[in-house]
N, C-alpha and C positions, 0 to 999 in steps of 0.2 A: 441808594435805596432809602427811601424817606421810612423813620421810625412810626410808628403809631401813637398818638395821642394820651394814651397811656405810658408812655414811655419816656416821653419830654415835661408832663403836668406830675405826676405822683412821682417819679423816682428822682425828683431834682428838690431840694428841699431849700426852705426862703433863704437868706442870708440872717444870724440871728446874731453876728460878735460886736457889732454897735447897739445891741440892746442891750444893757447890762442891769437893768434889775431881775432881780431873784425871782418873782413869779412867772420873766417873759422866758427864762432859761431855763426852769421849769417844765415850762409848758412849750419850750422848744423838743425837747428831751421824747415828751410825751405821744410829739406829734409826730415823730417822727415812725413811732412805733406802732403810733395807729391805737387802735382797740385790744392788741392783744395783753390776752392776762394774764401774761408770765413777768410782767414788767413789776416789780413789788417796789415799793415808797414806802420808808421810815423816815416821819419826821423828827429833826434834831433839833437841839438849842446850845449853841457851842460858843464860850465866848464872847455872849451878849450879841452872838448871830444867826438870824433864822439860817437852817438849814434841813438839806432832806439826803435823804442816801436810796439809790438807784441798784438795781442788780435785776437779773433773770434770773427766775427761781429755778430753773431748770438745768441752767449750765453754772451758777456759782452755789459755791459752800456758804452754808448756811452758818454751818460752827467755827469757819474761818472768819464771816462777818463779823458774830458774834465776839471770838475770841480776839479777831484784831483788826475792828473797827467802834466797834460798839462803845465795847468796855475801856478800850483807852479813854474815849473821848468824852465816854461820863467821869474816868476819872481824874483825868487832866481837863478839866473846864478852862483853867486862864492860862493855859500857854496855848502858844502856837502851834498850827498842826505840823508845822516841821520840827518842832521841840519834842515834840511827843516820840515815846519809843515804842515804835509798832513794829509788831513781828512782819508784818507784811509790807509786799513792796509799794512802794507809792510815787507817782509823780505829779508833784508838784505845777499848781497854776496850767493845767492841761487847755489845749484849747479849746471850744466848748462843739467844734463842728471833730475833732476828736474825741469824745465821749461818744458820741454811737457805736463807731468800730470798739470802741473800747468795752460797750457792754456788751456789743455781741461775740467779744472772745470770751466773755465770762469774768471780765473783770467787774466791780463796782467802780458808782461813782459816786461823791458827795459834793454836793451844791452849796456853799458857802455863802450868804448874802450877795449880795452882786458882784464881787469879784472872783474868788477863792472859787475852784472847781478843784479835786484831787481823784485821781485813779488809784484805787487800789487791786490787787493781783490775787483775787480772789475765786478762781476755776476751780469748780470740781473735779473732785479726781474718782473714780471710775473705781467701789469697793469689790466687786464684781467681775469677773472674768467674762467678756462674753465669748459663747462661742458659734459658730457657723452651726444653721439649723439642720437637720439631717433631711427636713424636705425638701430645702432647694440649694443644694450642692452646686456648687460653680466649681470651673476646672482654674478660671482665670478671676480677680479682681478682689475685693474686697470679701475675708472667710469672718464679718462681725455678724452676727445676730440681736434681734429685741431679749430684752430679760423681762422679768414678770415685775418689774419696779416701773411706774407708770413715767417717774421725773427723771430717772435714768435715758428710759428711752425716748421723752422728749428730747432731752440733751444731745442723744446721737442725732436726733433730726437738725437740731438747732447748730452743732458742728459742721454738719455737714449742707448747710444751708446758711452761710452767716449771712444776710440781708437784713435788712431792718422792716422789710415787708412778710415776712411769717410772723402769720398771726395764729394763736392757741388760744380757743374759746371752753372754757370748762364747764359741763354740768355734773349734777349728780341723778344717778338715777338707779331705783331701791328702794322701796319704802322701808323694806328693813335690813337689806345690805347696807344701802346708799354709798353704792361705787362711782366713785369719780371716773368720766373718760372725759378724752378732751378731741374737742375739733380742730386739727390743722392745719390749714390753705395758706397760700401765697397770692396776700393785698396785691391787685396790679396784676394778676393772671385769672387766678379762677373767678368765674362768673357770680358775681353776686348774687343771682336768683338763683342758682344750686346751693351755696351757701344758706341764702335765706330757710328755704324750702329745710336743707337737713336739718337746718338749728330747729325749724317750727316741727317737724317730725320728731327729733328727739325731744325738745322740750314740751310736749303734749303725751311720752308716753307716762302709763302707769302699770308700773309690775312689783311685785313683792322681792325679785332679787333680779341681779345681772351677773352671773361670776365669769364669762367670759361674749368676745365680740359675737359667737354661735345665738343667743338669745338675742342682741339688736339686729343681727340678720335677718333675723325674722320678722319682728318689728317693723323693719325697713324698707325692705326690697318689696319692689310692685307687686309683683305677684306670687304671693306664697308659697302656691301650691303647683309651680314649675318646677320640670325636674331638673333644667340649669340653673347655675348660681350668679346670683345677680350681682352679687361683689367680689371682688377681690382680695384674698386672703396673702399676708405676707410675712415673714417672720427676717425678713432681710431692711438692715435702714438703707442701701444704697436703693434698692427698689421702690421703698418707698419714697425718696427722694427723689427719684427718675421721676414719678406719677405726679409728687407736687407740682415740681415742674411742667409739667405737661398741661396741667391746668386742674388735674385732679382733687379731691378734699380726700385725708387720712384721717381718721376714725382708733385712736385709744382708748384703752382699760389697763384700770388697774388690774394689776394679776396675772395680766395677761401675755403671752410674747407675740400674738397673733395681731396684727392690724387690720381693719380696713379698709379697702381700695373704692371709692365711688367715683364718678359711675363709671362703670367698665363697659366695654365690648365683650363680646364673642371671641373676638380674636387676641386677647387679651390673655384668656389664659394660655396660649401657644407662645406667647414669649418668655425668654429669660434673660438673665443678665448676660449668659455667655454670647446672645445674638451679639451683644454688641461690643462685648470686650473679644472676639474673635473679628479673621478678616471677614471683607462683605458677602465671598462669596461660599467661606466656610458656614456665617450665620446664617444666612437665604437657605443651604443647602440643611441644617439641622431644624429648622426652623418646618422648612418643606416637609420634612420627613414626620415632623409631630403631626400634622394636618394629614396627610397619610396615613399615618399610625391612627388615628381618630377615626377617620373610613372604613380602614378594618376592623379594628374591635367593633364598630358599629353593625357592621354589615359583610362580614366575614360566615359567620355562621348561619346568618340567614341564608346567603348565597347557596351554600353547601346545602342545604334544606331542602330549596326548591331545586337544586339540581337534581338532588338524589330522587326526590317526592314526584317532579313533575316538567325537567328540560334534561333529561336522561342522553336526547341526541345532541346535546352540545357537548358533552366530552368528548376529548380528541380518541382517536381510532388505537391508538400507542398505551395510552393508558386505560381506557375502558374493561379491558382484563382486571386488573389489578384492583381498580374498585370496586367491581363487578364480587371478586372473591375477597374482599375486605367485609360487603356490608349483606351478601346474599344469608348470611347464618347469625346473623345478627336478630335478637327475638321481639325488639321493639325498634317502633318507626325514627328514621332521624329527627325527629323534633323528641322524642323522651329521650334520645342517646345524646342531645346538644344539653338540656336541661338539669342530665346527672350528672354530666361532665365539670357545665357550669356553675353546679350548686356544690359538686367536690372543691374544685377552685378556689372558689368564695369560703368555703369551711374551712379548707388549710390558710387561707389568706389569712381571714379571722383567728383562726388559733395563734399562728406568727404575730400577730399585731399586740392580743393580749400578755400570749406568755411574759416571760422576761428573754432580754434579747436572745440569749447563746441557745436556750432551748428555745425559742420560736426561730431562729433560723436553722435547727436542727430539724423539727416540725416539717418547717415547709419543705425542705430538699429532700429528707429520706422518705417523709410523709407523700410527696407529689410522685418520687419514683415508683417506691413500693405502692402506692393504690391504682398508679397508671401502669403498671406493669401486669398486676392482677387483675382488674378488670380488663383488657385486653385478651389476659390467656383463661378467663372464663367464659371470655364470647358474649360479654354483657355491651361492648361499645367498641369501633369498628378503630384499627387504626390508623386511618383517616382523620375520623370523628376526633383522638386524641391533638394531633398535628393541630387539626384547625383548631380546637379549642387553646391549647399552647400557644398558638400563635396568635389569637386574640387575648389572652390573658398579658403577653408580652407588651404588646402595640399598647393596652391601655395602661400597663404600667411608664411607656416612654412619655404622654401629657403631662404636661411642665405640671399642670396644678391637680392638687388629691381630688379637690372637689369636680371639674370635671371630670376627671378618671370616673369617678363613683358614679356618675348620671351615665357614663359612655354605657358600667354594663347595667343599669337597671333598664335603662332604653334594648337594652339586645332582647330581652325576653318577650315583648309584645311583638317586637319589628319579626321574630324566632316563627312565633305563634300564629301572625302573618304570612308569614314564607310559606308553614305547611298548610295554610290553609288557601291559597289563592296562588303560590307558585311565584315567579316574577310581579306579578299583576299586586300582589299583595305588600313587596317590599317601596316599591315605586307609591304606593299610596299611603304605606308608612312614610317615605321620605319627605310627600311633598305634605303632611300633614308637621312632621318634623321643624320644616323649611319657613311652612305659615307661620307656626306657631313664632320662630326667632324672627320672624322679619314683626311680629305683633307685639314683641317684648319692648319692654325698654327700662332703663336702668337708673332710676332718679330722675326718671321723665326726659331719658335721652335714648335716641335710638340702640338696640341692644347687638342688632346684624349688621352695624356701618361697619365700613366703608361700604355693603353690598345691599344692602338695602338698610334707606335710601344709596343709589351707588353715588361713591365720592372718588374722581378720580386719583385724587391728591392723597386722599387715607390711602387708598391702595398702596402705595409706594413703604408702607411700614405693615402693612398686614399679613400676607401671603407670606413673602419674603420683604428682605430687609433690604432696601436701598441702600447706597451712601450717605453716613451722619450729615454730612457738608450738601445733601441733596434733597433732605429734612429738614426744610426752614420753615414751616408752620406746624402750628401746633392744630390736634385734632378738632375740624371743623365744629362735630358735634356739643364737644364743650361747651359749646361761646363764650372764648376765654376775650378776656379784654384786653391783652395783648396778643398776638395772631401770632408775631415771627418769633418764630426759635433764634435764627439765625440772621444776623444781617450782614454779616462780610466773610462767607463761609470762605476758606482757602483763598486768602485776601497776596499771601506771600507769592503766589501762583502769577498775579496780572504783574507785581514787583520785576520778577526774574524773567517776564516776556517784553 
């Protein structure tokens, strides 16, 4: 299976150890790394020899540089760097196609006139505890989270990506914040014309503050005034890592632990990380179930609407009694009994979310029993009416991601208002106006309903359900990544043993 052209020209770098002056090592160093700005140059003069010092600002210490690099070597000028007592480790005359691994562990490097290269052992260490975010809980794999330090959290990207094609593009934007965020992509996968296009998006805006990625969402996504979310919200670095990969750009703030995701799908926010640290057909099967759960809270309550309102003879013969004496003394139509149900809901949700935790989840539990138990034994709402609304308040708390939860139930209320007004006829014209709408979205000027419109057979195999990883050898078409294969010799051990 032949590589792609991107894969044999940028990830193979010149031969540079028979050049041996100082500016072509340099500028070996530099190139390697491409454009990105996390790469910082201190130049030095040590010994009557040009030199420069190399580091990623983001995975080494700063005050370690300082404290045992700097300062030795302004103050031992005429000895040797192996004369010198430095607190940190160093090795000696490195070779110079070893310096790249060496700065993407977080080491430094220092460039001695044309011969002399030295590595020093200078990684950050991690002040901060992080922990596992409470919105997206995994049962299995990595329980790290982003913290509100913007260099911290590059750094978990940067571990967890050591390549020397992540690239970190910095602006500032605020006129009188002026909060740093940084652009993240991987040189040799993602498309340079998403790339371009985000940089020229954010570098054309103008706002008086930014204090989190909620305010560039806005800014940025196609169309504002949809009620789905054009990005991708993540507070996980393995997730965000999965998406670099993928071909995707991540999106930092300072401040902030939230990232995000461009350009996304639809189907997008139905994954999680457990799809794929579980087996294939546990993932498919959890996965399935969120897309289900997404149909009911949408269209659960409508249904019940127009049954009750106006397809009376499609309930079955067995149960017709029982609904019959649930909703006959009931004093308002099911669309005002779906409405106060739905609007109790959302009231206790809200109170839970504000309180502090132990009394908001007091709130919700004794608060949900006692006013569903009351309004039931006043005859104000059927219970039925309760059921279905439970059951849709349920479903849409199981979608992987808040932001679509929150559109599932503000969509319920028109599609609701539809049902009693037109019966089936009205939900069906809610849906295919629904349907339009995402097949007309798009997300950084990429289709927003792929793999289904435009359909792609090949996306399909990660959307619905989840294939086998070793069955996922391309990366999502929509991107136009500039390397396509994920994989080139999936389960290679397999053809071995036959």
């Amino acid at each position: 299976m032949s590589h792609s052209s991107v894969s044999n020209n940028e990830n193979v770098l010149p031969t540079a150890e028979d050049d041996a002056t100082f500016e072509n090592r340099v500028a070996y160093i530099k190139r390697a790394f491409g454009n990105t700005e996390d790469l910082m140059r201190v130049p030095l003069s040590f010994n009557n020899k040009q030199g420069v010092l190399l580091y990623l600002a983001v995975i080494s210490d700063l005050e370690k540089i300082q404290r045992s690099i700097l300062f030795p070597l302004m103050k031992y000028r005429d000895l040797e760097v192996e004369q010198i007592p430095l607190t940190a480790e160093a090795k000696s005359k490195i070779m110079l196609k070893d310096s790249i691994n060496a700065l993407i562990q977080g080491n430094s490097i220092v460039v001695l006139g044309c011969e002399e290269l030295y590595s020093f052992n200078t990684v950050k260490e991690n002040t901060r505890s992080s922990v596992e975010p409470d919105s997206e809980k995994t049962v299995r794999g990595s329980h790290i989270g982003f913290v509100e330090n913007l260099s911290t959290n590059l750094g978990f990207i940067r571990r967890g990506i050591e390549s020397r094609h992540l690239r970190i593009h910095y602006e500032r934007i605020g006129q009188y914040t002026n909060n740093q965020i940084a652009i993240v992509y991987i040189d040799g996968i993602a498309s340079p014309v998403l790339v371009r296009k985000l940089k020229e998006r954010i570098s054309t805006l103008s706002i008086d503050m930014t204090f989190s990625p909620g305010y560039l969402e806005e800014l940025l996504e196609d169309v504002p005034y949809s009620p789905f979310p054009h990005l991708l919200y993540t507070e996980r670095p393995d997730r965000a890592i999965a998406q670099l990969i993928e071909g995707r750009i991540v999106v930092m703030a300072e401040g902030s632990s939230d990232v995000l995701v461009l350009p996304v799908s639809f189907f997008s926010f139905f994954q999680t990380t457990d799809d794929y640290n579980s087996r294939i057909i546990t993932g498919s099967f959890f996965r399935f179930l969120r897309l289900i759960s997404f149909i009911i809270s949408l269209l659960l309550p409508s249904l019940y609407i127009a049954v009750i309102g106006f397809h009376f003879e499609i309930i079955p013969k067995e149960i017709l009694v029982l609904v019959k004496n649930s909703v006959e003394n009931i004093p308002f139509p099911p669309l005002i009994e779906a409405m106060i149900m739905a609007f109790t809901i959302e009231l206790i949700r809200e109170a839970g979310i504000r309180l502090p935790t132990p009394i908001g989840q007091t709130i919700g539990i004794v608060g949900g029993l006692i006013i569903g138990d009351a309004i039931v034994s006043a005859g104000l709402v059927s219970n039925i009416m309760v059921i279905v609304i439970a059951l849709t308040a349920i479903s849409s708390f199981t979608i992987a991601s808040y932001e679509m939860s929150n559109t599932v139930r503000i969509l319920n209320y028109p599609i609701m208002l539809s049902a009693a007004t037109f019966g089936f006829v009205g939900i069906i014209f809610s849906l295919m106006f629904i349907v339009g709408h995402l097949c007309k979205l798009e997300s950084l000027g990429t289709p927003y309903f792929t793999p289904l419109a435009p359909f792609n057979f090949k996306g399909m195999k990660d959307a619905i359900i989840r294939f086998p990883i070793w069955l996922l050898k391309d990366r999502p078409r929509e991107l136009h990544v500039k390397n396509k294969r994920r994989l080139y010799r999936p389960r290679r051990w397999q053809n071995n043993e036959n």
